[in-house]
VMD Tcl script that draws the C-alpha trace (Angstrom):
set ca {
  {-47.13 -49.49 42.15}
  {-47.91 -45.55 42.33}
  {-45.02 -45.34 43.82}
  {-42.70 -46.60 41.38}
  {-44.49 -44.91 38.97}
  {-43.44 -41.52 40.35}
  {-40.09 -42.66 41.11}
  {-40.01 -43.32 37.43}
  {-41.39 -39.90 36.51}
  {-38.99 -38.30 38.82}
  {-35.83 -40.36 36.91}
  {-37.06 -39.05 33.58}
  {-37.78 -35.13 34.91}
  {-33.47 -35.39 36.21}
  {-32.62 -36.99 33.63}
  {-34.10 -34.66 31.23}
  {-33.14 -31.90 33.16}
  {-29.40 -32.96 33.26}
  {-29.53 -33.63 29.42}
  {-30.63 -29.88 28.75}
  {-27.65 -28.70 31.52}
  {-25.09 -30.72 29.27}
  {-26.63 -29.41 26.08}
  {-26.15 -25.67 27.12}
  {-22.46 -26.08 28.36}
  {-21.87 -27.93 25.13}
  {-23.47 -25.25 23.62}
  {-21.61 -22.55 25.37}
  {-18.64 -24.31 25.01}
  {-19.10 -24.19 20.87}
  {-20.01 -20.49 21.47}
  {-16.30 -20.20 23.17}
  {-14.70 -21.86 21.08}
  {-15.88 -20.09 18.07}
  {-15.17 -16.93 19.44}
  {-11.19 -18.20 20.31}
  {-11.17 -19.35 16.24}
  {-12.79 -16.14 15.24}
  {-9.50 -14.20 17.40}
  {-6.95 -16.51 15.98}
  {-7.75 -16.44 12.31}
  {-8.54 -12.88 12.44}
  {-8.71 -11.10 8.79}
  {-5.91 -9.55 7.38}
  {-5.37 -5.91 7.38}
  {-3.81 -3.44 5.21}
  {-3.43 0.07 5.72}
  {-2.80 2.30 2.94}
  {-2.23 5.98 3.24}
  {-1.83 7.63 -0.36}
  {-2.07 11.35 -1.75}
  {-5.23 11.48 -3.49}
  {-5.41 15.40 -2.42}
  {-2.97 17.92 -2.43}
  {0.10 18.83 -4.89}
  {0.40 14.55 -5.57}
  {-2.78 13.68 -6.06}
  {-2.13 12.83 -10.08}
  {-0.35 9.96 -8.63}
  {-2.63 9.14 -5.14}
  {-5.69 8.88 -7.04}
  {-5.06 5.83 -9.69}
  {-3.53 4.38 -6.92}
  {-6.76 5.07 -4.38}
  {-8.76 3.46 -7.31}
  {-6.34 0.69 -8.11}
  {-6.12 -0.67 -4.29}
  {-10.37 -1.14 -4.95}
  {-9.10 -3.55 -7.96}
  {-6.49 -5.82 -5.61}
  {-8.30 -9.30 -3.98}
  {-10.25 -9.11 -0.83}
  {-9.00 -12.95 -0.13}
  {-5.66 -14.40 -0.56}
  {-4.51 -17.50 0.64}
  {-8.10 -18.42 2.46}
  {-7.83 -15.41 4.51}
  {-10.12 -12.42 3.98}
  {-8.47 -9.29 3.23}
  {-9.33 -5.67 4.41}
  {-8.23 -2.55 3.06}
  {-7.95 1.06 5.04}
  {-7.21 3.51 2.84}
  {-6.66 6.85 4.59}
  {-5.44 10.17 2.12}
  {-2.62 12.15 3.66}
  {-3.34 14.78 1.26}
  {0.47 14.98 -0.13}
  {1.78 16.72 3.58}
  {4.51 14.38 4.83}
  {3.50 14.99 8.44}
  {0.05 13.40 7.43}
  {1.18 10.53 6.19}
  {3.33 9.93 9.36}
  {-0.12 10.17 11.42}
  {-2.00 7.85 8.93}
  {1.01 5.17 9.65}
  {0.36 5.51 13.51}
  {-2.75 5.62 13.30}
  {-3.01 2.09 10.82}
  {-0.92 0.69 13.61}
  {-2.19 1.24 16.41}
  {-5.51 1.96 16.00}
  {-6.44 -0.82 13.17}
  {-3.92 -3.24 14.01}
  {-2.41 -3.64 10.54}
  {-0.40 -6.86 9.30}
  {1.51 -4.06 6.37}
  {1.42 -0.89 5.38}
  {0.94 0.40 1.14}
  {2.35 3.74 0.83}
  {2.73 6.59 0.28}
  {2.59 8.70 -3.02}
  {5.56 10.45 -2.46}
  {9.23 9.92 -1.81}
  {9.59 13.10 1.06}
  {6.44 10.95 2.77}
  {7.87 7.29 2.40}
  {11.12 8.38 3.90}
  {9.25 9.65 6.77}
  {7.71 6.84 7.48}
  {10.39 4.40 7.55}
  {10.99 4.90 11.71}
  {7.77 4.49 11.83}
  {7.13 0.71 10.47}
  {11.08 -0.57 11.68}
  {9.91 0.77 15.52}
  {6.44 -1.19 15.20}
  {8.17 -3.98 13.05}
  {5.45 -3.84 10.71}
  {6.34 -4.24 6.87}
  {5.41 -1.50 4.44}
  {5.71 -1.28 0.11}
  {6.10 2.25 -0.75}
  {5.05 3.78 -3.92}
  {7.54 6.54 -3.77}
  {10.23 6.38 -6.49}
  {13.43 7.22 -4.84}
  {15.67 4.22 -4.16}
  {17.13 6.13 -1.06}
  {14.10 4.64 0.53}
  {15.33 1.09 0.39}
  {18.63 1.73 0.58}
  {20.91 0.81 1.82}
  {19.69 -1.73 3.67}
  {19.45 -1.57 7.36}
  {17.88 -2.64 10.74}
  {15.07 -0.17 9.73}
  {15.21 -0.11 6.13}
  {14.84 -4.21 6.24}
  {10.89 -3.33 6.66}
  {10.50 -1.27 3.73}
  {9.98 -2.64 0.03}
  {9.67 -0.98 -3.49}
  {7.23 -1.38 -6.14}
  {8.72 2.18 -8.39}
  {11.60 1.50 -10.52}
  {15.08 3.41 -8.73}
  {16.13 6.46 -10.58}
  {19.14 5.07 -11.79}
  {17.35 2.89 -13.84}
  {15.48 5.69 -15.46}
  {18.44 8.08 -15.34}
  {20.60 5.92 -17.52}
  {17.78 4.91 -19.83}
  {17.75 8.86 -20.77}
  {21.16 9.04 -20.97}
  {21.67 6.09 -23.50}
  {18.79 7.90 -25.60}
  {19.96 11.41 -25.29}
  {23.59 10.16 -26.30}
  {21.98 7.94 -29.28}
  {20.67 10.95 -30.07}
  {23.58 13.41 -30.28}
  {23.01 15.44 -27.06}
  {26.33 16.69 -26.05}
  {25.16 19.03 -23.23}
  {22.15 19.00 -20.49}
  {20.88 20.56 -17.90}
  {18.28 19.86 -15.25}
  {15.67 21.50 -12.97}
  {14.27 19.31 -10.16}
  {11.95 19.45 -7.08}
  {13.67 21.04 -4.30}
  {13.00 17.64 -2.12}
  {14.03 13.67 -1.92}
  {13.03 13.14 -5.16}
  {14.38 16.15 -6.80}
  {18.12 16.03 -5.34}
  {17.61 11.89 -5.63}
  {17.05 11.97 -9.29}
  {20.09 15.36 -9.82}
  {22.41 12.67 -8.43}
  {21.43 9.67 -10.32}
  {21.26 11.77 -13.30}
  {24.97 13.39 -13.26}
  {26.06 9.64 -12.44}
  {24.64 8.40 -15.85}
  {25.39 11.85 -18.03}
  {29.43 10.91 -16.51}
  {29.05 7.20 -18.13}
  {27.70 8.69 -21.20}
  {30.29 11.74 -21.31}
  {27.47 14.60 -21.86}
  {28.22 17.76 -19.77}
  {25.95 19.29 -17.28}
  {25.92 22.44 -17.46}
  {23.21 23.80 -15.71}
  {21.44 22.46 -12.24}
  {17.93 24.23 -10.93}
  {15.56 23.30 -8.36}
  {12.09 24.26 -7.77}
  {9.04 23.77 -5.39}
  {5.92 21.44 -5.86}
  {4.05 24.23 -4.93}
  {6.02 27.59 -6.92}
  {3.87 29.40 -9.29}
  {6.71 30.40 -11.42}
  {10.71 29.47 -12.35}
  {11.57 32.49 -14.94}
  {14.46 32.45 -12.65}
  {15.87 28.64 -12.83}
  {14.45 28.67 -16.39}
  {16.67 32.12 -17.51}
  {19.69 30.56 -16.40}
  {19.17 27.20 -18.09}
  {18.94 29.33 -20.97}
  {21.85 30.62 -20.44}
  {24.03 27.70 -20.70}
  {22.57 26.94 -23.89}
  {21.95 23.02 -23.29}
  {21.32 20.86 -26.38}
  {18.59 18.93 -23.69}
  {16.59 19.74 -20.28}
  {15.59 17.31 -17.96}
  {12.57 18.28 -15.46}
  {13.03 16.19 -12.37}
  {9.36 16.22 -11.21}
  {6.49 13.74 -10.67}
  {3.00 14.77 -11.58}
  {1.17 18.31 -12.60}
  {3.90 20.26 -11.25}
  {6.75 18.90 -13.73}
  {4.96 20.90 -16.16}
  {5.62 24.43 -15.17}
  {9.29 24.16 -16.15}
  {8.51 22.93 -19.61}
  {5.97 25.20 -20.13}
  {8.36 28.36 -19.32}
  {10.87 27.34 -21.55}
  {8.60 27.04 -24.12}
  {7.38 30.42 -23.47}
  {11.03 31.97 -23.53}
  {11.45 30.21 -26.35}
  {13.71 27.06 -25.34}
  {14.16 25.01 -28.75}
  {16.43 21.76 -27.16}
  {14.90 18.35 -26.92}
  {12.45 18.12 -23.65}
  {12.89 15.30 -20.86}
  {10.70 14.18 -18.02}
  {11.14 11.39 -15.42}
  {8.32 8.48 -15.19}
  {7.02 10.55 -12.24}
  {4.75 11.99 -14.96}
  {3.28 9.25 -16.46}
  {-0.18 10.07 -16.28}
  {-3.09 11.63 -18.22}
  {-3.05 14.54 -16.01}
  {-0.09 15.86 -17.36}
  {-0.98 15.38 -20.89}
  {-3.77 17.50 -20.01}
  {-2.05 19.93 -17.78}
  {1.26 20.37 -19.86}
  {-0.58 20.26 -23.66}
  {1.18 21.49 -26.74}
  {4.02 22.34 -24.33}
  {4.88 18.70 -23.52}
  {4.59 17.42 -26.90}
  {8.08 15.84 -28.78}
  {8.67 15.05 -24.80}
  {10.98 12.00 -23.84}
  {10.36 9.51 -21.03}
  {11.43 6.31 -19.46}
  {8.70 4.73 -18.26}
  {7.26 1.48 -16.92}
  {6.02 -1.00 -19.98}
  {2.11 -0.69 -18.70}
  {2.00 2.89 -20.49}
  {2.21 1.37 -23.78}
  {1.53 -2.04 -22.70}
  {-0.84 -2.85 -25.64}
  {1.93 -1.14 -28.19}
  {5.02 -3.37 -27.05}
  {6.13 -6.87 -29.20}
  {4.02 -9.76 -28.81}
  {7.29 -11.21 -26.63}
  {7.86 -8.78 -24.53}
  {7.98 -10.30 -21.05}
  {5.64 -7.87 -19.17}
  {3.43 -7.07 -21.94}
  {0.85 -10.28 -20.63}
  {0.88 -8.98 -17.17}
  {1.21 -5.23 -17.44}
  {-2.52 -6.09 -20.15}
  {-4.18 -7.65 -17.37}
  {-3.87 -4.36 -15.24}
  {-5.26 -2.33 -18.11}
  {-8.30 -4.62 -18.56}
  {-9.01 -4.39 -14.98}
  {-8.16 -0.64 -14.13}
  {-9.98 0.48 -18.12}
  {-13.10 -2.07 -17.35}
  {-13.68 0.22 -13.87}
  {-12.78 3.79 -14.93}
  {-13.16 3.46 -18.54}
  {-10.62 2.92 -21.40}
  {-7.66 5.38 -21.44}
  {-7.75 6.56 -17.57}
  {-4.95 4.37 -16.44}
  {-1.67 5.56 -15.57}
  {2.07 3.80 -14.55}
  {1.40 5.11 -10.43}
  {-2.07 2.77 -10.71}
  {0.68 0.14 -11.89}
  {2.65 0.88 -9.01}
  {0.02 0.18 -6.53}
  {-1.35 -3.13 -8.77}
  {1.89 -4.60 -8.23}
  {2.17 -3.92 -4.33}
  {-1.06 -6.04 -4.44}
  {0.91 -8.70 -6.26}
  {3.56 -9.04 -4.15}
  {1.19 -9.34 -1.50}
  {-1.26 -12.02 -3.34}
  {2.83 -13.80 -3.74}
  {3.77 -13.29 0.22}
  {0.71 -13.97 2.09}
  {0.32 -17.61 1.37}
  {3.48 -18.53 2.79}
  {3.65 -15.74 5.30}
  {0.18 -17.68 6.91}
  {2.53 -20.50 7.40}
  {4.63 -18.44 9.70}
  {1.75 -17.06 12.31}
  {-1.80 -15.92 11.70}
  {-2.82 -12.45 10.51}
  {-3.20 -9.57 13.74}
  {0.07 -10.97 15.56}
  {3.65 -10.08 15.39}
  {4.85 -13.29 14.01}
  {2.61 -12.84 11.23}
  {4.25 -9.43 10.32}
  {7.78 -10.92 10.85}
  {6.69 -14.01 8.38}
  {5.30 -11.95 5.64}
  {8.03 -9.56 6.07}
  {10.16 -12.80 5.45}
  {8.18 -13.75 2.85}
  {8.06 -11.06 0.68}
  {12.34 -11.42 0.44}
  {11.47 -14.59 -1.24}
  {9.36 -12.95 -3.66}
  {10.30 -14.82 -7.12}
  {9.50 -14.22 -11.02}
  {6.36 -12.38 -10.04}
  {4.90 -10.49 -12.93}
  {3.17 -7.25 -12.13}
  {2.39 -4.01 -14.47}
  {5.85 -2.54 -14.36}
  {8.21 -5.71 -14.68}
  {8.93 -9.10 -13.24}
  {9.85 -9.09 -9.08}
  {12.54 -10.81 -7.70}
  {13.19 -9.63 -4.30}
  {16.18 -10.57 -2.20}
  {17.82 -9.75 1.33}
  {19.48 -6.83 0.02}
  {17.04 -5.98 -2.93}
  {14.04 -4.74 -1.95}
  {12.82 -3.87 -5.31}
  {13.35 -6.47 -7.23}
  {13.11 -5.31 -11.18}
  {15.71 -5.18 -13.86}
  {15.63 -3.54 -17.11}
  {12.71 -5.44 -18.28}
  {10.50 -2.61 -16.05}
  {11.69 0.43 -18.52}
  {11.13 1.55 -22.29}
  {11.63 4.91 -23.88}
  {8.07 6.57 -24.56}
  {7.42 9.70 -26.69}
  {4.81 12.45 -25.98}
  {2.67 12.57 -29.85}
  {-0.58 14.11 -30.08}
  {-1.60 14.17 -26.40}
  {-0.61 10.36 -26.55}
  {1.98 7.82 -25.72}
  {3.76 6.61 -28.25}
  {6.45 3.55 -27.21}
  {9.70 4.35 -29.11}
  {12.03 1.16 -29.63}
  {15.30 0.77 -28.25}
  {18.15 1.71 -31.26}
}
mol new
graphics top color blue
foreach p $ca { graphics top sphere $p radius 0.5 }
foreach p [lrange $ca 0 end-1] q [lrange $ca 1 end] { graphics top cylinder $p $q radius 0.2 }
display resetview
């Protein structure tokens, strides 16, 4: 009887023993398996180098404090942000995109500020097949479309757009002769093309073509010639402060023509930079600067609002500008692509990349702060003429001028 007794005992102590062995490979095998989901449906990652220091930094800091504003899940999937400031130097920006790469592993690249810095980084993305939306204006970085440029998307309207929208308003309003003054870089030569191109279709002579630096500290030179040719208009091809020097030294020599800027100025820091020198100054623009101004049925005016509420309700009302837009709407193509790039391969792989590169072709009717996206093989862009109106500088304000 004591005998089976401690045969019995002895049963139980295995048995219990082998129960707890199975329970901690069970366990360990949950542990495992956990760890293989956790690699697998890894967040997703998106590097962002922008010029919130430096010569650009109007333009890199709304969009710095807009990428804080875009979702941090879309499509089930977590969402990180890196956001590294190449303080305006093209060579920086280059690192930052290595460094995203191959250091953070990122599923797409935001940036940057600048068109000089976007172009550099195109060889970049195509050799690490990585997609990237730049916020750089000139359409030369899209186009035309190649085996590199196919990884490279726009959220800035192309010059031409603007060009001929300043054309059409300088001919409506009598301007028989112009001249321009331009960065001496991408953007600057980009826009002097784009800009004798529309002044041709509109048959107003050119007479006068200056460049300048980001950087110069004076243009008496550029501006004595343009004086000299007597134009009845001046456009300033330049994007942020630095567009204002030009303006400001005709003004001082006396320059009495009708004032132009691109929408690479569209913020409140040149307001306060150019000041009674900019004012009576034209613009195209994209509708978000005078979002809450435009008709009721204006086709952006709903989404362009939304941006305003959310950038205004974080920075405070009046602080948002159209290269804050720019960087919203890189968020919306995103929030658009993601969903149905996760359908293609999970975030942190190539196939991923190559799906939401993919996806982001099929972009359609997307509303964002600047206009309505609808991308396409060979339009990376993706806006029509719904993304520009004609905006006056009046009283250190905005004013949205209707279309004659």
């Amino acid at each position: 009887m004591a005998s089976g007794v401690t045969g019995s005992r002895k049963f139980i102590t295995l048995f219990r023993l082998e129960t707890s062995m199975q329970l901690k490979k069970l366990a360990l095998l949950c542990v495992a398996s956990l760890g293989f989901s956790a690699t697998v449906w890894a967040d997703i990652n998106v590097g962002v180098t922008l010029s919130s220091t430096g010569p650009a930094a109007s333009l890199g800091i709304p969009e710095r404090n807009t990428i804080s504003l875009l979702p941090t899940t879309i499509g089930g999937q977590k969402v990180n942000y890196i956001v590294l400031d190449d303080a305006s130097d093209t060579t920086a920006a280059v690192t930052n995109t290595r460094k995203l790469i191959s250091e953070r592993n990122v599923d797409v690249i935001v940036g940057s500020s600048t068109t000089p810095a976007s172009l550099a980084m195109i060889d970049v993305v195509a050799e690490a097949q990585t997609p990237m939306i730049t916020l750089g204006a000139s359409a030369a970085i899209i186009e035309p479309q190649d085996a590199k440029k196919k990884w490279v998307f726009k959220t800035p309207q192309n010059d031409i757009m603007m060009a001929l929208a300043i054309a059409e308003h300088m001919a409506s309003n009598g301007v028989k002769t112009a001249a321009y003054v331009g960065f001496s870089d991408a953007y600057g030569e980009g826009w002097a093309r784009e800009f004798a191109k529309a002044l041709e279709l509109k048959k107003i002579k050119l007479v006068a073509n200056e460049r300048f630096s980001r950087t110069d500290t004076s243009v008496t030179g550029q501006v004595l010639k343009i004086m000299g040719a007597k134009p009845d208009a001046v456009l300033v091809g330049g994007s942020g402060t630095p567009a204002a020097l030009p303006q400001k030294t005709l003004k001082e020599r006396g320059y009495a023509g009708q004032y132009y800027q691109t929408h690479g100025v569209a913020n409140a820091d040149f307001l306060r930079v150019g000041g009674k020198d900019v004012e009576g100054t034209y613009l195209p623009a994209g509708p978000v600067l005078v979002a809450d101004q435009l008709p009721a049925a204006n086709p952006v005016r709903k989404s362009a609002m939304e941006y305003i509420q959310a950038y205004e309700g974080a920075h405070g009302k009046g602080s948002v500008s159209t290269f804050g837009g720019h960087a919203w709407d890189a968020g919306q193509i995103l929030k658009a692509a993601i969903p149905v790039a996760l359908k293609g391969g999970q975030p942190g792989t190539p196939q991923f990349r190559v799906a939401l590169r993919d996806a982001m072709e099929k972009v359609r009717e997307t509303p964002g702060a600047h206009g309505i996206f609808n991308m396409s093989p060979t339009d990376h862009l993706g806006l029509d003429q719904r993304a520009r109106v004609m905006v006056k500088i009046e009283n250190g304000r905005w004013k949205y001028q209707e279309t004659k």
